[in-house]
Backbone as ProteinMPNN parsed JSONL, in Angstrom:
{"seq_chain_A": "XXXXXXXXXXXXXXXXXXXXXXXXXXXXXXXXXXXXXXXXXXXXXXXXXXXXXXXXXXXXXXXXXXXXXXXXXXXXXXXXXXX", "coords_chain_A": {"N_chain_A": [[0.258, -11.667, 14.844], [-0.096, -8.456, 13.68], [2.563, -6.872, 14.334], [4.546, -8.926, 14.231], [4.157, -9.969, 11.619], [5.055, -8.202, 10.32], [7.766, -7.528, 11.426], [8.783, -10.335, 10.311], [8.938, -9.391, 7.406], [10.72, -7.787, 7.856], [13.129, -8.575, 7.937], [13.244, -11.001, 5.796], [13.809, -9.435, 3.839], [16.705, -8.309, 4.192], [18.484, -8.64, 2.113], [17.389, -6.564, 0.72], [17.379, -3.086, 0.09], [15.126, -1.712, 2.291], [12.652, 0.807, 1.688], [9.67, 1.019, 2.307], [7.202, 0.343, 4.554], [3.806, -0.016, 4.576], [0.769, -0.244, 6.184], [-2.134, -2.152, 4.96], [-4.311, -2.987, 5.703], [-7.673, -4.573, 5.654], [-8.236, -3.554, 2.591], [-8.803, -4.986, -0.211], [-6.512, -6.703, -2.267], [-6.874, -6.19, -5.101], [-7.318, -3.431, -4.726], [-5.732, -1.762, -4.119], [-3.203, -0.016, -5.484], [-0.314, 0.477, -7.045], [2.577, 3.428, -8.156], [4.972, 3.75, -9.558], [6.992, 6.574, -10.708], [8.432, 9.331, -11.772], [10.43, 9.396, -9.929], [9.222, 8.729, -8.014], [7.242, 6.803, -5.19], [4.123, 5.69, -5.277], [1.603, 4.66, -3.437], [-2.034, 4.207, -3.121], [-4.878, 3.143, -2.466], [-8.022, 2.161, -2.145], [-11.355, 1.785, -1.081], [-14.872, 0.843, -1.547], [-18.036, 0.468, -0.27], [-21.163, -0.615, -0.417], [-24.348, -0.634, 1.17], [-27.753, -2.252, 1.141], [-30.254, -1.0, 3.596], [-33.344, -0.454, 5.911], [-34.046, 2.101, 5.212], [-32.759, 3.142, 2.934], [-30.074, 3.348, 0.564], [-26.657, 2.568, 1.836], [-23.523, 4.114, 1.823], [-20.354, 2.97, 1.997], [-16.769, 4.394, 2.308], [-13.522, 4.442, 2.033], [-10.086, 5.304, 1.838], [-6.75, 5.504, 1.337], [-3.631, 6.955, 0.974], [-0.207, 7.357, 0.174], [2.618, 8.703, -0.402], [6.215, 8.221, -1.654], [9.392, 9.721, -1.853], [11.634, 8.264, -3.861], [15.314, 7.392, -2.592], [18.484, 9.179, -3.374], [20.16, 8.186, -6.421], [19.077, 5.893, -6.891], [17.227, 3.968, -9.694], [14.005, 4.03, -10.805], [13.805, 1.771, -11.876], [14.467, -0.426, -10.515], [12.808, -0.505, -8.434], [10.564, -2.73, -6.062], [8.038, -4.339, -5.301], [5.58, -5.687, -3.002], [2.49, -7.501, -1.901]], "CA_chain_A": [[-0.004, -10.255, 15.074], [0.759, -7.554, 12.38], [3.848, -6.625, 14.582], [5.305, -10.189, 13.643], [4.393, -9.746, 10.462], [6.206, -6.836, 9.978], [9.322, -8.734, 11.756], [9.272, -11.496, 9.38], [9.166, -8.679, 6.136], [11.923, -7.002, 7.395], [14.083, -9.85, 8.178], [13.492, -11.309, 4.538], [14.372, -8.072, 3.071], [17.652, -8.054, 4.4], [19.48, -8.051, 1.52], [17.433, -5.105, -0.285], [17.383, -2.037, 0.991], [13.538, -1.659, 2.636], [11.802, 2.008, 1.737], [8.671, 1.085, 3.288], [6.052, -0.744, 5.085], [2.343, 0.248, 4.923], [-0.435, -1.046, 6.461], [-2.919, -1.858, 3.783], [-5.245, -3.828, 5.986], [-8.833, -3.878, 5.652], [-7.904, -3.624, 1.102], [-8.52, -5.756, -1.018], [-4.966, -6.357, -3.554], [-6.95, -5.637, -6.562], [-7.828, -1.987, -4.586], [-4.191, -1.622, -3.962], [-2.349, 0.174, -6.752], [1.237, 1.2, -6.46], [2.952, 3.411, -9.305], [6.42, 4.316, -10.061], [7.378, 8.145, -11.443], [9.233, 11.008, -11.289], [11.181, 9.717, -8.844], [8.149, 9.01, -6.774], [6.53, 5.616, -5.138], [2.752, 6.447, -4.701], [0.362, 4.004, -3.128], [-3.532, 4.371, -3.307], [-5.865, 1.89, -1.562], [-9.493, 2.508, -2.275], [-12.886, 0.48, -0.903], [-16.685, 1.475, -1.516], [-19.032, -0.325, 0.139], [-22.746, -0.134, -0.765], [-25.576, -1.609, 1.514], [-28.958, -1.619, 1.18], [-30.883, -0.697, 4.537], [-34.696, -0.214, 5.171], [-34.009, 3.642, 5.225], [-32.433, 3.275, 1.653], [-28.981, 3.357, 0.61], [-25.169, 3.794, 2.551], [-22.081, 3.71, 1.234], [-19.01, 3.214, 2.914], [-15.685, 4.763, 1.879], [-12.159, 4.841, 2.667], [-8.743, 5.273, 1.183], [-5.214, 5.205, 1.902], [-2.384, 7.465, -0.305], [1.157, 7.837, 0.505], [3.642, 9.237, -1.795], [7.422, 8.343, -0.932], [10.905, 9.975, -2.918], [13.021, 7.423, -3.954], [16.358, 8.031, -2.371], [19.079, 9.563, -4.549], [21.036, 7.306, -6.658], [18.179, 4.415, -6.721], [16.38, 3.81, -10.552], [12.874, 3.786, -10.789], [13.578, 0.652, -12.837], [15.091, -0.902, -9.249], [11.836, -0.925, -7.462], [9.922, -3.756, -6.035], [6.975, -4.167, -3.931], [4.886, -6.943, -2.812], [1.332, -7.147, -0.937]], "C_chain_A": [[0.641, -9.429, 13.961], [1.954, -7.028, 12.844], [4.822, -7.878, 14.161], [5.311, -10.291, 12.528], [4.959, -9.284, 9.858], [7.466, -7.183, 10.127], [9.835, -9.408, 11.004], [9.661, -10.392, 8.114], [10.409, -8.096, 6.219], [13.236, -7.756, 7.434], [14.134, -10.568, 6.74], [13.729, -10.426, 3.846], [15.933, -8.074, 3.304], [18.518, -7.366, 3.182], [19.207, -7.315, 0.302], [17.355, -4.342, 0.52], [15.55, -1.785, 0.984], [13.331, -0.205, 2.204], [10.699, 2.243, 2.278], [8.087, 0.549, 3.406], [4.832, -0.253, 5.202], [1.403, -0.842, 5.333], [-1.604, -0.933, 5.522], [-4.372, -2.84, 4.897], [-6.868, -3.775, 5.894], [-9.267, -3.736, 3.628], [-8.229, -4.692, 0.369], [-6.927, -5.588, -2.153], [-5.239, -5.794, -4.29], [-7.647, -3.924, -6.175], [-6.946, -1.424, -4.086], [-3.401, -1.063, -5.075], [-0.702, 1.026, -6.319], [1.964, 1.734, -7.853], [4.554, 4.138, -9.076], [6.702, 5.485, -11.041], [7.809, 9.156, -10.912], [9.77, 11.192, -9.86], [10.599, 9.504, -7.07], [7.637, 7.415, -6.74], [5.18, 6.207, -4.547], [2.066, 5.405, -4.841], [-0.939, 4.35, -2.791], [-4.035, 2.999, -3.074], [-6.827, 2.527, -1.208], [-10.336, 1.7, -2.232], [-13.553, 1.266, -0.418], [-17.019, -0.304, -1.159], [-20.55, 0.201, -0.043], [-23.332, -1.335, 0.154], [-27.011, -1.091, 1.76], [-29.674, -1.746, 2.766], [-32.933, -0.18, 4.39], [-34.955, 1.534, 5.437], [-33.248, 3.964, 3.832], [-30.711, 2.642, 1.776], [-27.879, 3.937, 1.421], [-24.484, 2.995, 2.023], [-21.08, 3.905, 2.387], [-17.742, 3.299, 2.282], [-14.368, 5.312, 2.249], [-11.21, 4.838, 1.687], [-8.025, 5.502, 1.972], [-4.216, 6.187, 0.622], [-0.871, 7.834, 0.149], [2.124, 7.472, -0.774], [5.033, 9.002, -0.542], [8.463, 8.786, -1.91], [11.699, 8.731, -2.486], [14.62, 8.354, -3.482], [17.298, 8.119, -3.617], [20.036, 8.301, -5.352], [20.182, 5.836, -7.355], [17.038, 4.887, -8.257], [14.95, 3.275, -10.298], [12.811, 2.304, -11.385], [13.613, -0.446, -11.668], [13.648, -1.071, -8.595], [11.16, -1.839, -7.489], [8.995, -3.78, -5.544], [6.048, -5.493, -3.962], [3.313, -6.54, -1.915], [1.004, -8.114, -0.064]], "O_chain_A": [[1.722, -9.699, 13.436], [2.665, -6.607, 11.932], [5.94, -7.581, 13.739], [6.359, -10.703, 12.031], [5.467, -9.732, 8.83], [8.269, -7.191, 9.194], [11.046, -9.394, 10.781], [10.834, -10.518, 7.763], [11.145, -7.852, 5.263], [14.272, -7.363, 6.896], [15.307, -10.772, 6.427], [13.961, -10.898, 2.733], [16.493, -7.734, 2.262], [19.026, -6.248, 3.106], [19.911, -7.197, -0.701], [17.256, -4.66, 1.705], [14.853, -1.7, -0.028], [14.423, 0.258, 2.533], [10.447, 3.351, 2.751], [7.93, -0.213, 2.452], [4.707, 0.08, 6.38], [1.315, -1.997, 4.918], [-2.074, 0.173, 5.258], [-5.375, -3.213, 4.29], [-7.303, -2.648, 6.132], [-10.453, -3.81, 3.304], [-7.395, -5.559, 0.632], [-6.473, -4.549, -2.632], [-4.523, -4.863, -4.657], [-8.295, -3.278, -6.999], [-7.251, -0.401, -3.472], [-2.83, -1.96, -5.695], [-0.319, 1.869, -5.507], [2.088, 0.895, -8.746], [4.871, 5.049, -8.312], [6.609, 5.228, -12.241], [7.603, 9.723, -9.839], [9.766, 12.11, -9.04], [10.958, 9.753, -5.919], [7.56, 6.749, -7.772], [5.111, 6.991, -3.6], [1.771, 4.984, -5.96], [-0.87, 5.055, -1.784], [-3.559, 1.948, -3.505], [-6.84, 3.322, -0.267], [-10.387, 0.82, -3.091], [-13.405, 2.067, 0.505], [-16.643, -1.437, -1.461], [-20.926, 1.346, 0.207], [-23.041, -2.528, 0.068], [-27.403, -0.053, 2.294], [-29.567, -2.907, 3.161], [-33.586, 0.208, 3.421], [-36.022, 2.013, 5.823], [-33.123, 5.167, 3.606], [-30.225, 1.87, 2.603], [-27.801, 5.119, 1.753], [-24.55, 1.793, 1.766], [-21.034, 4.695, 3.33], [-17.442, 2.302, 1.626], [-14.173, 6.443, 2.694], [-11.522, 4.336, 0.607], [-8.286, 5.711, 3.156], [-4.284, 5.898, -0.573], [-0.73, 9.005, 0.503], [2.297, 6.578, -1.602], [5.092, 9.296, 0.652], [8.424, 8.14, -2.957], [12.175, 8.325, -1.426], [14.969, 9.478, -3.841], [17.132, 7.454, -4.64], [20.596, 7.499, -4.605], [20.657, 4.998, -8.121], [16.229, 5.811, -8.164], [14.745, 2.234, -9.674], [11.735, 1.707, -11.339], [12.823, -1.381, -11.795], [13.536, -2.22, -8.167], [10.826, -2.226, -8.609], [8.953, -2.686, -4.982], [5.907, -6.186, -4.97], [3.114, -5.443, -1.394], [0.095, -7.931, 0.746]]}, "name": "protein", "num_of_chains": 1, "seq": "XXXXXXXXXXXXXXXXXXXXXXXXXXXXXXXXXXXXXXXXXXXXXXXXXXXXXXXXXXXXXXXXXXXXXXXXXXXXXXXXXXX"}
């Protein structure tokens, strides 16, 4: 279950300090981007879907964006993240 999942991440984290857990589910990795600046962690998670139907074309489109401040003290150089 993604609550166990979550269990196990934070339990192997122990000995960094966690900032956060998103749910990316539903993403592909390579539609996953995560960037580091100004102090800022900003994730974006974007999927188009195109299918053809006999009424033409639909697309399907979602995203995901959350911006987090690094707490004070903590180098942008310091960050990690995994998927």
């Amino acid at each position: 279950s993604v609550q166990r999942r979550l269990n196990r991440m934070l339990n192997s984290s122990r000995d960094h300090k966690l900032l956060a857990l998103m749910d990316v589910e539903g993403f592909d990795p390579k539609e996953v981007t995560v960037t580091v600046k100004d102090g800022k962690v900003k994730v974006l998670a974007e999927h188009e879907e195109e299918h053809t139907t006999a009424r033409g074309k639909e697309y399907n489109y979602k995203n995901f964006t959350k911006e987090i401040s690094l707490p004070p003290g903590v180098s942008e150089d310091e960050v990690t993240y995994s998927l």
